[in-house]
C-alpha positions, 0 to 999 in steps of 0.5 A, a space after each residue: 585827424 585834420 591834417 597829416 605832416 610829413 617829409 618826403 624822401 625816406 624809402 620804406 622798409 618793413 611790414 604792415 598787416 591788414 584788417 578787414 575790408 570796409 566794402 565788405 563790413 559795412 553791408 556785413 554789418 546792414 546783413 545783421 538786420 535780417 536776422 534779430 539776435 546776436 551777431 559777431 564780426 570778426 577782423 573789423 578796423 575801427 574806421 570812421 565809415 563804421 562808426 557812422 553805420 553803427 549810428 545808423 544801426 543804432 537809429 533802427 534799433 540795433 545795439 553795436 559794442 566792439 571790443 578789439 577788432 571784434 563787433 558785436 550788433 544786437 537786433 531787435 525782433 522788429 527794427 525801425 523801418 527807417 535810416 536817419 537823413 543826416 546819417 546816410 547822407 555822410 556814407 553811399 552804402 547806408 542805401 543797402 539798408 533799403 533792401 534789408 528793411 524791405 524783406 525784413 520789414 516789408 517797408 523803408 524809409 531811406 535819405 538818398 546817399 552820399 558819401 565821395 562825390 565822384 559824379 553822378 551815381 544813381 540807384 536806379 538799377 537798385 530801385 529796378 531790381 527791387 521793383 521787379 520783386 515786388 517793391 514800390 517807391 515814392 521820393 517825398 522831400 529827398 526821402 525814398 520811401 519804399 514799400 512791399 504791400 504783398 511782400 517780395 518775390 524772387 524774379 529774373 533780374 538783368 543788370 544794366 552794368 555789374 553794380 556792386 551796390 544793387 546786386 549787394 541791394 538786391 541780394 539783401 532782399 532776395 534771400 528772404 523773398 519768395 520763390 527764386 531770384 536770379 541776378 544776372 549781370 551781376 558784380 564779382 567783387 571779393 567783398 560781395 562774395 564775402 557778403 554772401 557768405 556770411 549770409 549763408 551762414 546766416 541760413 540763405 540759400 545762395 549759388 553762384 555768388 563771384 560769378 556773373 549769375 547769382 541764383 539765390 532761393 528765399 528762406 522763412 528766415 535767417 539766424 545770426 552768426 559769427 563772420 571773418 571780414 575778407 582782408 582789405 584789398 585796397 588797404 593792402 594795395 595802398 600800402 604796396 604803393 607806398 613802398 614802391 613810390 618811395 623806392 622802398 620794400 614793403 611785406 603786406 600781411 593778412 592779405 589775399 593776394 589774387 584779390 589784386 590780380 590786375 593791380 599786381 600786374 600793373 606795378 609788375 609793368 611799372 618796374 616793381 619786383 612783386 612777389 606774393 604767398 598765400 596771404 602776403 605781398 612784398 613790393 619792391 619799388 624801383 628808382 623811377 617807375 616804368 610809364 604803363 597804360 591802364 583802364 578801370 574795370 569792375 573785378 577782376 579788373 583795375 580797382 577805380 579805388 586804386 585809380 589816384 594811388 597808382 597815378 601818384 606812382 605814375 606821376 614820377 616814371 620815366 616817360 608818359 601813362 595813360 589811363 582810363 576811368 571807367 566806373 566814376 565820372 568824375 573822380 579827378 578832383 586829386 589831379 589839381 592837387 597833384 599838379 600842386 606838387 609838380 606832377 604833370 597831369 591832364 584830365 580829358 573826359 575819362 582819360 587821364 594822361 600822366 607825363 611822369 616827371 623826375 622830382 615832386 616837391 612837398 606843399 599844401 594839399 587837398 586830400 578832398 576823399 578818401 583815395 585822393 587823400 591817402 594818394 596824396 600822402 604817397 605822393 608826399 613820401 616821394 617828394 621833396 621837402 614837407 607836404 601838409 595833407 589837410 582834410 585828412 578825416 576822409 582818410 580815417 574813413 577807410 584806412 585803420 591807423 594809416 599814419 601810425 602804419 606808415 611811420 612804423 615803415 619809416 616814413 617821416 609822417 605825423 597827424 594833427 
């Protein structure tokens, strides 16, 4: 998928299922390593960030088929100790591969990640927490090289700020550690929560995971297992947007609502009739949304992954937003494209201010990540006349069937 064709102007109307969350499958999919044998992932959407992580665990020895919306990963009783440059530099989560090899392996040799270019995002509270067990590094040509000469041991470990990737990085080392660690500070997110479930049925001894102090005590070893992946929450809150900026009503299916407590809230604010059940939102958007402040947070507050599809809404209400960015430095590269089709957008430090304005009208856009991409296509089924979203892979790399999704709601939307 290059780039994805579609004309503006068709209220949605319909329902659309979720599968699994990709900021839950791919560290799911690194937990196996823990634990040689016969793993099984259930509700897993065949995205292109989990091809590239079966590519990765293939490389360390792992032998990944799916059938449906199930994948299986074989382990071997001794994986390589290393995750290949060109793989990891595509993908930001194949740095948690760090802490598995190192309690499995005791050794690893990781690339320094990629993935969106939001800023600088550095792993220096992973390498920190992994330190602080034991842990020793050493960059040799742009490869982190990291070793455990006596092993890990559990420790008090304080996060500078809730990072989901070094308390998922760390929670990965700690439960085959020695002795108790404590991750204080640490992320609340649904999709590490998720994590730590699979690994305590995996065998890990872990309390407090969704809390802001997770206690976990390392065990001998670990077996593999069968896990559900928790729903796509960004998945299901695109989708809810794209029924609200059209004007549209939209059901969101195999969902967990409260998972988007704070986002619901804000389309509640901007005029949007939301009703949810126990595993189902429905959004109904009104004629010009209603303008609405709004700062990213760590959960459970704003997703920043909600961030550009929530401005595209916002482009077109009946007076003046703003909204702060709090997780990401730099993830405003969308706004230029939005101001292509009209939108009146201004980026100042981490302030976006979006002076909503009536008509969007359809051109060539940029979709230059995933979030921005899948935006931009929101923004298209509001505007008038064709928009052409190019570099539409980044899409395929979080959201299962998007444009096949979208046109079964009505839109007027084709891939190329």
């Amino acid at each position: 998928m290059q780039q994805i064709r579609l004309v503006g102007g068709r209220p949605l109307q319909g329902s659309v299922a979720v599968l699994g969350a990709k900021n839950a499958v791919l560290k799911h999919m690194v937990a196996t390593l823990l634990a040689p044998g016969h793993h099984v992932l259930g509700n897993v959407p065949r995205i292109l960030d989990v091809t590239v992580m079966g590519e990765v665990l293939h490389h360390v020895g792992a032998f990944c088929t799916r059938e449906g919306n199930e994948l299986t990963i074989e382990v071997p009783e001794e994986p390589l100790a290393e995750a290949p440059l060109e793989m990891v530099r595509r993908m930001r989560a194949s740095i948690l591969i760090l802490g598995a090899l190192l309690a499995r392996r005791g050794e690893a040799r990781v690339a320094l990640p990629g993935g969106d270019d939001f800023g600088a995002r550095p792993i220096d509270m992973h390498l920190d927490g992994l330190e602080a067990m034991g842990a020793e590094f050493r960059l040799n040509h742009g490869v982190l090289e990291g070793s455990a000469p006596d092993g890990l041991h559990g420790t008090d470990i304080a996060l500078d700020f809730p990072s989901v990737g070094a308390t998922e990085n760390v929670l990965l080392a700690a439960v085959l550690a020695t002795g108790t660690t404590l991750i204080r500070n640490a992320a609340r997110e649904p999709e590490l929560t998720d994590l730590a479930e699979m690994l305590i049925r995996m065998g890990a001894k872990i309390e407090g995971a969704g809390t802001s102090t997770i206690e976990v005590h390392g065990v001998a070893a670990l077996q593999p297992t069968y896990h559900r992946v928790v729903p796509d929450r960004l998945e299901a809150g695109t989708y809810a947007l794209a029924g609200a900026i059209t004007g549209g009503t939209v059901t969101v299916t195999n969902c967990v609502p409260d998972h988007l407590r704070m986002e619901l809230r804000k389309m509640n604010d901007a005029g949007c009739v939301v009703t949810t059940n126990i595993d189902s939102i429905t959004v109904s958007g009104p004629d010009r949304p209603s303008p609405v402040d709004l700062a990213t947070l760590p959960f459970p507050g704003f997703h920043t992954d909600m961030h550009p599809q929530m401005v595209a809404l916002l482009s077109v209400a009946a007076g003046t937003s703003l909204l702060t960015e709090n997780v990401y430095e730099s993830r405003f590269r969308y706004i230029g494209e939005l101001g292509r089709m009209g939108a009146d957008i201004h980026a100042d430090g981490q302030h976006v201010v979006v002076r909503g304005v009536e008509t969007l009208s359809g051109c060539e856009v940029d979709g230059c990540d995933i979030r921005a991409g899948a935006a931009l296509v929101l923004a298209g089924l509001r505007a008038d006349g064709e928009t052409v979203v190019t570099e539409a892979h980044h899409i395929a790399r979080g959201y299962d069937g998007f444009v096949a999704k979208l046109a079964a709601m009505g839109a007027s939307i084709q891939a190329h």
